[in-house]
Backbone as CSV, one residue per row, in Angstrom:
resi,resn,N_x,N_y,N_z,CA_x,CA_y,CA_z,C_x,C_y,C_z
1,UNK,108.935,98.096,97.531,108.763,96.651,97.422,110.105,95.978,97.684
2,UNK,110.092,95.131,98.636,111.224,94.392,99.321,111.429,92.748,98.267
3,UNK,112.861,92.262,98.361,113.219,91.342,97.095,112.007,90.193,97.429
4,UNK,110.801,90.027,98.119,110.044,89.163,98.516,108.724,89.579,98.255
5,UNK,108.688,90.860,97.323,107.586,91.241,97.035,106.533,91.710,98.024
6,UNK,106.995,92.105,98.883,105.680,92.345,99.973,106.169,94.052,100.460
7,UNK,105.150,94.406,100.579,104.751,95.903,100.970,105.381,96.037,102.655
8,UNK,106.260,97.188,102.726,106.400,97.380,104.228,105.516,97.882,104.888
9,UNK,104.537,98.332,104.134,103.176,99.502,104.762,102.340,98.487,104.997
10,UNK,101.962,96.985,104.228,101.203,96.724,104.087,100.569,95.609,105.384
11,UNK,99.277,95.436,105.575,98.175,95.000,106.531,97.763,93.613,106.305
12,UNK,98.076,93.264,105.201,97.771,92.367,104.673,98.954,91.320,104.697
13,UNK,99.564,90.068,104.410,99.952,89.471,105.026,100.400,88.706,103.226
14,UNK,100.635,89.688,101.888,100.250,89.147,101.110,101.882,88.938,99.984
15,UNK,101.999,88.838,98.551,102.738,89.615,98.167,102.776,89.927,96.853
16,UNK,103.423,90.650,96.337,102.864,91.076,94.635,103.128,89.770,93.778
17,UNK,102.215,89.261,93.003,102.269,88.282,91.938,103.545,89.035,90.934
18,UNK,104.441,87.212,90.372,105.563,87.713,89.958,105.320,87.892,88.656
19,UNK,104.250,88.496,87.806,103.855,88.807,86.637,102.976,90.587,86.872
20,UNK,103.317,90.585,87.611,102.771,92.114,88.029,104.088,93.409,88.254
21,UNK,104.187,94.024,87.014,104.924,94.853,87.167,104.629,96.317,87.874
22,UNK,105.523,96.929,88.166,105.022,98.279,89.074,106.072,98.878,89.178
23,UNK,105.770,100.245,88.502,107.164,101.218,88.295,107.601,101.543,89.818
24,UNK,108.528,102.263,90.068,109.007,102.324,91.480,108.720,103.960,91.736
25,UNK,107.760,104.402,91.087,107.371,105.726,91.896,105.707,105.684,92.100
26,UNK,105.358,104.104,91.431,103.906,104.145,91.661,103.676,103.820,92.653
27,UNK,102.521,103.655,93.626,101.929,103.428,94.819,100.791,102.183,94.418
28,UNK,100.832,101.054,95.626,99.816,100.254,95.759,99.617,99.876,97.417
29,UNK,98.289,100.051,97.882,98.387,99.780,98.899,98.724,99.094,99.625
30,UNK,97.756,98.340,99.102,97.802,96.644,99.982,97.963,95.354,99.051
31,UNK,98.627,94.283,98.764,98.370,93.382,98.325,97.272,92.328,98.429
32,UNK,96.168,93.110,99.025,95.335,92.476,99.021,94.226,92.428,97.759
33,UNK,94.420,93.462,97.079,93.613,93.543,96.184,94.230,92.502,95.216
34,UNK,94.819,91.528,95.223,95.375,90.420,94.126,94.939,89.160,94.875
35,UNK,93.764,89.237,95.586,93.273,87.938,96.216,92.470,87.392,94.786
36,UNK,92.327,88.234,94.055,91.266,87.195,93.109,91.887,87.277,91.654
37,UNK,93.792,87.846,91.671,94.191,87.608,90.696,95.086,86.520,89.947
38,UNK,94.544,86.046,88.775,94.779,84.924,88.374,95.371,84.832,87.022
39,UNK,95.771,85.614,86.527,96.568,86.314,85.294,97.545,85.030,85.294
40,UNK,97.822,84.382,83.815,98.704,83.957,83.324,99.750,84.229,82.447
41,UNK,99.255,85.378,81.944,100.271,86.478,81.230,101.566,86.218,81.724
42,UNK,102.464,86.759,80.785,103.655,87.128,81.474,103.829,88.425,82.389
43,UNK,102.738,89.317,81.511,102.589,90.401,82.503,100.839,90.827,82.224
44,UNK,100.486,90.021,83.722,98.881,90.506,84.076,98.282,91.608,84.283
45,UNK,99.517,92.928,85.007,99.225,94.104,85.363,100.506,95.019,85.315
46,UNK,100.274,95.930,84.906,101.413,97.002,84.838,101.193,98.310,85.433
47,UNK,101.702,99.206,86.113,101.463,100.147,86.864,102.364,101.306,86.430
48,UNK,101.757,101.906,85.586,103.287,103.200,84.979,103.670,104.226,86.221
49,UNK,104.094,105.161,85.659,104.915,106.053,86.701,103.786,107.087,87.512
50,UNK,103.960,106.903,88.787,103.117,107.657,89.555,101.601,107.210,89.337
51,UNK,101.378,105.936,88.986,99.712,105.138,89.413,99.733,104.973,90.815
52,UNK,98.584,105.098,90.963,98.083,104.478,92.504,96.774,103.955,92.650
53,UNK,97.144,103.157,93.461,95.631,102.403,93.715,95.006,102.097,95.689
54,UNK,94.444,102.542,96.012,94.039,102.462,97.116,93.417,101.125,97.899
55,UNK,92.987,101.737,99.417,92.289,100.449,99.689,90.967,99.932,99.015
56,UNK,90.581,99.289,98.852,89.166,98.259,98.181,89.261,98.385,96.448
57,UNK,90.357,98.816,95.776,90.753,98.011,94.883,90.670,96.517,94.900
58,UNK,90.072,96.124,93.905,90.439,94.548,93.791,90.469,94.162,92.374
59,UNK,91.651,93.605,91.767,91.842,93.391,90.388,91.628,91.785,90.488
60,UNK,90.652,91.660,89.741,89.410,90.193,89.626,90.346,89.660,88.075
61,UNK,90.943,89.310,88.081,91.960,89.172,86.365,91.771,87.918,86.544
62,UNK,91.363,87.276,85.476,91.157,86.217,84.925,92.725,85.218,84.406
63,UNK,92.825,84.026,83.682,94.172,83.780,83.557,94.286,84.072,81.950
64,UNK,93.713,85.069,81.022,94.144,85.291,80.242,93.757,86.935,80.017
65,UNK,93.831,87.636,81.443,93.906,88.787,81.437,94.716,90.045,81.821
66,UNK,94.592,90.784,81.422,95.447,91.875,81.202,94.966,93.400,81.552
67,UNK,95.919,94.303,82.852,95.055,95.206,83.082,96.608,96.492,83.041
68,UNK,96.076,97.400,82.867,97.432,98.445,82.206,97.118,99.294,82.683
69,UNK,97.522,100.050,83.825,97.368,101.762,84.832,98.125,102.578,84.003
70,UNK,98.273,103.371,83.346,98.544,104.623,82.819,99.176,105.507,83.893
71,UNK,99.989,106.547,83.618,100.980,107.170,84.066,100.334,108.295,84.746
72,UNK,100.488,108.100,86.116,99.650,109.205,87.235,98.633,108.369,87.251
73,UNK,97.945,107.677,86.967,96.191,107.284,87.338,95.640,106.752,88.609
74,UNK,95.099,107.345,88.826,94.267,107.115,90.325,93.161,106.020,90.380
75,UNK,93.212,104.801,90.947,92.054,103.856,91.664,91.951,103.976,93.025
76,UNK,90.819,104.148,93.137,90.338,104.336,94.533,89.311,103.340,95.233
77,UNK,89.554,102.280,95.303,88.357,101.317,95.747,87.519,100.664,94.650
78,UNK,87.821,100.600,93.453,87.470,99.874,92.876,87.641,98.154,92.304
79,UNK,86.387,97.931,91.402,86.334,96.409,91.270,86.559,96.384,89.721
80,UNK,88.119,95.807,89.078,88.792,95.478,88.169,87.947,94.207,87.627
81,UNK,87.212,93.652,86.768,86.906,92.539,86.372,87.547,92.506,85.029
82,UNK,88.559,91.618,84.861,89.426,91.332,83.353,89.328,90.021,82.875
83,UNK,88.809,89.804,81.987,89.330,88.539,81.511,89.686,88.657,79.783
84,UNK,90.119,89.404,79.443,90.498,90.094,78.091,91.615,91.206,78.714
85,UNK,91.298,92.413,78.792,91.751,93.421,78.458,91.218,94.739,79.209
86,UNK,92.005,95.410,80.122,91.657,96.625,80.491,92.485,97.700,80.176
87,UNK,92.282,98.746,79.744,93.389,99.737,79.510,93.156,100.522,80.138
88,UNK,93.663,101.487,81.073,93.417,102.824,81.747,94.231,104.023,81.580
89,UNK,93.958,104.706,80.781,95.325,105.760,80.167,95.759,106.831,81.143
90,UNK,96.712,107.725,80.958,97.206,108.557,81.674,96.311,109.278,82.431
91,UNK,96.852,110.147,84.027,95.756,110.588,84.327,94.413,110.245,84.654
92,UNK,94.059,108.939,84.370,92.451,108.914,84.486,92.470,108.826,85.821
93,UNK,91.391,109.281,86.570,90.762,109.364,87.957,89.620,108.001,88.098
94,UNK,89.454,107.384,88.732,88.712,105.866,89.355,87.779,106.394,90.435
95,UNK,87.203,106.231,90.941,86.952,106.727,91.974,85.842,105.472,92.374
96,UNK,85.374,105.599,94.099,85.379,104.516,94.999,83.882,103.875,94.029
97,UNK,84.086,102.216,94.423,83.439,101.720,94.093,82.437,101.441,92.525
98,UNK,83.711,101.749,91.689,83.561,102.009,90.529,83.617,100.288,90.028
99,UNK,82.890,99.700,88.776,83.373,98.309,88.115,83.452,98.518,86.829
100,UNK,84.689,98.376,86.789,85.187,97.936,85.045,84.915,96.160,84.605
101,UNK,83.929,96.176,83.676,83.835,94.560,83.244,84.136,94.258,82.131
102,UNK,84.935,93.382,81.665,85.186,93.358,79.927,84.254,91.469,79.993
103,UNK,83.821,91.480,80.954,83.307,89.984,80.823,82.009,89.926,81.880
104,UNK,80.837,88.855,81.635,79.737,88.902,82.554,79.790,87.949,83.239
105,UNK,80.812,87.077,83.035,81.366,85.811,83.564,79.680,84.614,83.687
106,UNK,78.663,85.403,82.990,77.819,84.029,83.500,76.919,84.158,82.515
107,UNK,76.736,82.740,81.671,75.529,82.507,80.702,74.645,83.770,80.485
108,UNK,74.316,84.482,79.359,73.391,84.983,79.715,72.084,84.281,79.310
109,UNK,71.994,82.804,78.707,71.485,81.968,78.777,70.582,81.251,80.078
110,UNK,69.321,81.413,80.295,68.438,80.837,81.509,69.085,79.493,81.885
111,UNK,69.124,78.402,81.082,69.121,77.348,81.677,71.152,76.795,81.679
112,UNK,71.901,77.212,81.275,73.368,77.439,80.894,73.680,78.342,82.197
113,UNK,72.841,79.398,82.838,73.070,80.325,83.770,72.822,79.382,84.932
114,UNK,70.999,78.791,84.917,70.584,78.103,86.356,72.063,76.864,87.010
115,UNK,72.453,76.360,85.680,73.782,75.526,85.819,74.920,75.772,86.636
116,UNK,74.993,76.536,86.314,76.571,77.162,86.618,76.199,77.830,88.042
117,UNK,75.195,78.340,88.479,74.709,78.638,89.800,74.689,77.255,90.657
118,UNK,73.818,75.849,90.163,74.339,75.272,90.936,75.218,74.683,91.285
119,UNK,76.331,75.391,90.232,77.560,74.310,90.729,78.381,75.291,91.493
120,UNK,77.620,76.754,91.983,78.341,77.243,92.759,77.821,76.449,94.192
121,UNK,77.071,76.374,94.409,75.939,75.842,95.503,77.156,74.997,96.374
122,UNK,77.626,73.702,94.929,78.958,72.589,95.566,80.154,73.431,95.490
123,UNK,80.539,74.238,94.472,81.839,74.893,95.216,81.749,76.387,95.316
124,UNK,82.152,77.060,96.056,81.178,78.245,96.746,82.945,79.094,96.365
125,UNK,83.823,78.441,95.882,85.238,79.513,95.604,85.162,79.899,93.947
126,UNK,84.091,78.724,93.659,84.085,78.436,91.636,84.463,79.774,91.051
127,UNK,84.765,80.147,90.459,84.973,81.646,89.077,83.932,80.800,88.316
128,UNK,83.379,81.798,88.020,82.429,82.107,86.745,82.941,81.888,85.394
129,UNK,82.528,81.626,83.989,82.305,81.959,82.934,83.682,81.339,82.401
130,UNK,83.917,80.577,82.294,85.775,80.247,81.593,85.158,80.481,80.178
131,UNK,84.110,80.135,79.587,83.329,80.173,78.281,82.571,81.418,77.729
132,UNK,82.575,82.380,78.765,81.801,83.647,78.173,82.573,84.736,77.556
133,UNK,82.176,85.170,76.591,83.144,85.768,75.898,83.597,87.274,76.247
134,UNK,84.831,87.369,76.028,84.834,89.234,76.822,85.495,90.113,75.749
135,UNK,85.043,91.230,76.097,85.475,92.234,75.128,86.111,93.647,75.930
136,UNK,87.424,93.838,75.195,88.266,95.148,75.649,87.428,96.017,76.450
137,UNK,88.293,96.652,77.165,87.302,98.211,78.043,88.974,99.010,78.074
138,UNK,88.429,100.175,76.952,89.752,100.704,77.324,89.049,102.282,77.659
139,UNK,89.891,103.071,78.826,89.698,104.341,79.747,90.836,105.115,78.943
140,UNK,90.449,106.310,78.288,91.398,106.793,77.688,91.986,107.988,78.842
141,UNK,92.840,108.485,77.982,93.864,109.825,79.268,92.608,110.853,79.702
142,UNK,92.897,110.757,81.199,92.299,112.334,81.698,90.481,111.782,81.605
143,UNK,90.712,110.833,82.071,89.181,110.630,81.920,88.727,110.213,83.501
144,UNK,87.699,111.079,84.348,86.906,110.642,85.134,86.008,110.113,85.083
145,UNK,86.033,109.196,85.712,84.664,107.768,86.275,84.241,108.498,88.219
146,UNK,83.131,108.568,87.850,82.933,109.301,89.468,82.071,107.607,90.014
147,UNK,81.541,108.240,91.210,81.953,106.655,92.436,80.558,105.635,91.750
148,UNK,80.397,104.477,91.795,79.066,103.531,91.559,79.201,103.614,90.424
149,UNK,80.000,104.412,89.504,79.420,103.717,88.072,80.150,102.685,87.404
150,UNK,79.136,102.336,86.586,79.890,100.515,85.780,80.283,100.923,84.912
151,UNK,80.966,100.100,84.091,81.838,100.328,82.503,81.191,99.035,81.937
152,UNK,80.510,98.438,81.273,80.334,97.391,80.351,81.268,96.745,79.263
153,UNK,81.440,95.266,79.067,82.160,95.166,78.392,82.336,95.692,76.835
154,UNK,83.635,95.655,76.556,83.844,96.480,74.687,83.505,97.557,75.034
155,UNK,83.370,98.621,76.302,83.383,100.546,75.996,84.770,100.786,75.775
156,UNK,84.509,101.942,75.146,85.703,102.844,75.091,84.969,103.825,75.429
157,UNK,86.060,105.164,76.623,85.760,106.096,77.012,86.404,106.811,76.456
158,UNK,86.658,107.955,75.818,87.406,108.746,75.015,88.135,109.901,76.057
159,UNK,88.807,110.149,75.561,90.318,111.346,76.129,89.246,112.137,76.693
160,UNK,89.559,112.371,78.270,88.785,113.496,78.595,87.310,113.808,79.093
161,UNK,86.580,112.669,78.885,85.378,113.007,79.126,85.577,112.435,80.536
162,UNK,84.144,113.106,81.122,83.573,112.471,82.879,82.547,111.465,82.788
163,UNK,82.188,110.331,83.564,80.840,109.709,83.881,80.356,110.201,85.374
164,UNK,78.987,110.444,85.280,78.962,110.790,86.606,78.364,109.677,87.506
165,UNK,78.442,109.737,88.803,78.273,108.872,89.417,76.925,107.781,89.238
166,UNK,77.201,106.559,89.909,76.384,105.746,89.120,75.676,105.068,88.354
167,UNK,76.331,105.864,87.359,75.800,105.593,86.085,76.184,104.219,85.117
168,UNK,75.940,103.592,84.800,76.271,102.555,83.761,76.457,102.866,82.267
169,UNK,77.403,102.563,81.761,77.961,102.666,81.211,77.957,101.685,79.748
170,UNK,77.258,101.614,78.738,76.860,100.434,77.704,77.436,100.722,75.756
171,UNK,77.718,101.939,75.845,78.211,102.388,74.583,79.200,103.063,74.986
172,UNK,79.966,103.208,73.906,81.302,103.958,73.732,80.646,105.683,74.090
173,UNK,82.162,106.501,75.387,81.731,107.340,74.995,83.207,108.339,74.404
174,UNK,82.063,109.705,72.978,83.180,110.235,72.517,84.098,111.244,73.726
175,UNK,84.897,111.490,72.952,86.004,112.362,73.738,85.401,113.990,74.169
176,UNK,85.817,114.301,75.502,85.601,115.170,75.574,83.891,115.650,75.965
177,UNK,83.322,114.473,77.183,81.806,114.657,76.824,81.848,113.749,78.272
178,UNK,80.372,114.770,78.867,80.044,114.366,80.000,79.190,113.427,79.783
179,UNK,78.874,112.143,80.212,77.630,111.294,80.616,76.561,111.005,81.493
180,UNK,75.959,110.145,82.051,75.321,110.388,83.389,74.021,109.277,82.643
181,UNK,73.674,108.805,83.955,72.385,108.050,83.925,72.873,106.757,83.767
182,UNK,71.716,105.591,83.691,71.059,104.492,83.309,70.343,103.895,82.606
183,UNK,70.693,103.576,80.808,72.186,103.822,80.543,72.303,105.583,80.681
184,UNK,73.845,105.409,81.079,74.339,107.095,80.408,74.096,107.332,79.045
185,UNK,73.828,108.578,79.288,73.633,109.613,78.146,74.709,110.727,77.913
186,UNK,74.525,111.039,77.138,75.566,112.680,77.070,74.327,113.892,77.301
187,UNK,75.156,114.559,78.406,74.353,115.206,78.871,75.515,116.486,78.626
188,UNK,76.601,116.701,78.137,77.121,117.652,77.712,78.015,117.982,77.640
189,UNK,78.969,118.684,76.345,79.982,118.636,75.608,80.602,119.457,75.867
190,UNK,82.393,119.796,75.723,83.094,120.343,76.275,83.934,120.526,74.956
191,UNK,84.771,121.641,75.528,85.951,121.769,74.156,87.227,121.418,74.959
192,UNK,88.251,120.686,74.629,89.327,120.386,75.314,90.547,122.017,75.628
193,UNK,91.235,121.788,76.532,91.177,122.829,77.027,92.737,122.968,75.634
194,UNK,93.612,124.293,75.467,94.824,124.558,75.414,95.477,124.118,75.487
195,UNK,96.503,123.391,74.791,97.989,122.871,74.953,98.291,124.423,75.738
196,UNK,99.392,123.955,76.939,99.892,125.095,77.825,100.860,125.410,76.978
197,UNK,101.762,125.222,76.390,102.423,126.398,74.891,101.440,127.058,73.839
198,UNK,100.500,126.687,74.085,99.290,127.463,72.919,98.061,128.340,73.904
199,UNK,97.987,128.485,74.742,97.483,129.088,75.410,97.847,130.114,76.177
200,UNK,99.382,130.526,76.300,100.330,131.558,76.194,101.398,131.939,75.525
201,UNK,101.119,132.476,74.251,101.907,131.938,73.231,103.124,133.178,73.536
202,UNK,104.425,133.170,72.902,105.156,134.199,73.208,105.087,135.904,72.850
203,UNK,104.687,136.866,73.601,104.248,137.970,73.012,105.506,138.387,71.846
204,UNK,105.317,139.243,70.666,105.836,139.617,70.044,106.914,140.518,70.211
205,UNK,108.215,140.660,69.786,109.322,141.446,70.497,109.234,142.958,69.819
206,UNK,108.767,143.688,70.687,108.760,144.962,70.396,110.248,145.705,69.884
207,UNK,110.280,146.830,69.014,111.503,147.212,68.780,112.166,148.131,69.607
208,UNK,111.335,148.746,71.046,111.956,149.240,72.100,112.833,148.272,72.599
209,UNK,112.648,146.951,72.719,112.375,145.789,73.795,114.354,145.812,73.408
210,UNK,115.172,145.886,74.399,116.029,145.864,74.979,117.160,144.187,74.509
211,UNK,118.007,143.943,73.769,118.124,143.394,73.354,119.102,142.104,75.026
């Protein structure tokens, strides 16, 4: 990133918002995915060491939202919707066409909803929902989201577990546990693997053993 904020790789014509931090070994493609970010934070987005985010990322951040990449974590074409709070912990994997929502941005009210539709009708750039209320979505470490599936607002995904593709996502899931479906279900449980010092622990020193 050049003192003007703009990507030398980049296609886009754009440049990083000056509330968007990004460690200098993380990767972002294009600045294009901050066409629909609107963060008033002091800091809207943070990118720890070795995040990356690919093309068709798009972080949709609201102006009182907040989205946090975890150290190594992979986005791959996904749709960020924040207007609260996103957390994505270490390690987690994204994968294409995935949506994180902590907000529905629209009435779920019939006639509060028909409204707000037509006032997209007169302005066709409008954002949704300044009034709908949103709730946290935090992605804990080492957790895969495989491609099409949603996150609903207020989940927590726990350390470790997978969703599998397309699936939606409406309750918290625990750690360490596969999901799947519409809504997901747990379809099956895992034991977390070995700390790598506990899984080869030091053999015992024999009294031949050569000092």
């Amino acid at each position: 990133m050049n003192p003007e904020r703009k990507l030398a790789w980049d296609w886009f014509p754009g440049a990083i918002p000056t509330n968007v931090a990004i460690d200098d070994t993380a990767y972002l493609e294009t600045t294009f995915s901050f066409q629909c970010f609107r963060s008033q934070l002091p800091c809207g987005l943070e990118m720890g060491r070795g995040a990356s985010t690919y093309l068709g990322t798009m972080f949709d951040v609201g102006p009182k939202g907040r989205v946090k990449l975890g150290k190594y974590a992979m986005i791959h074409g996904a749709r960020i919707i924040c207007d609260d709070e996103i957390l994505i912990g270490d390690y987690a994997l994204i994968s294409w066409n995935v949506v994180l929502m902590d907000s529905y941005r629209i009435p779920l009210d019939l006639q509060a909803r028909r409204r707000e539709l037509e006032q997209v009708s007169l302005h066709p750039l409008r954002i949704f929902a300044a009034n709908v209320q949103a709730r946290p979505i935090h992605i804990e470490r080492n957790v895969w989201l495989g491609f099409d599936a949603c996150v609903l607002p207020g989940v927590t995904i726990g350390e470790g577990s997978v969703v599998g593709a397309r699936s939606v996502v409406a309750q918290d899931v625990p750690p360490y546990t596969v999901v799947a479906g519409n809504p997901a279900r747990v379809v099956r449980r895992f034991e977390p693997q070995e700390r790598p010092e506990k899984a080869n622990p030091p053999r015992p020193r024999s009294e031949s053993t050569p000092e």
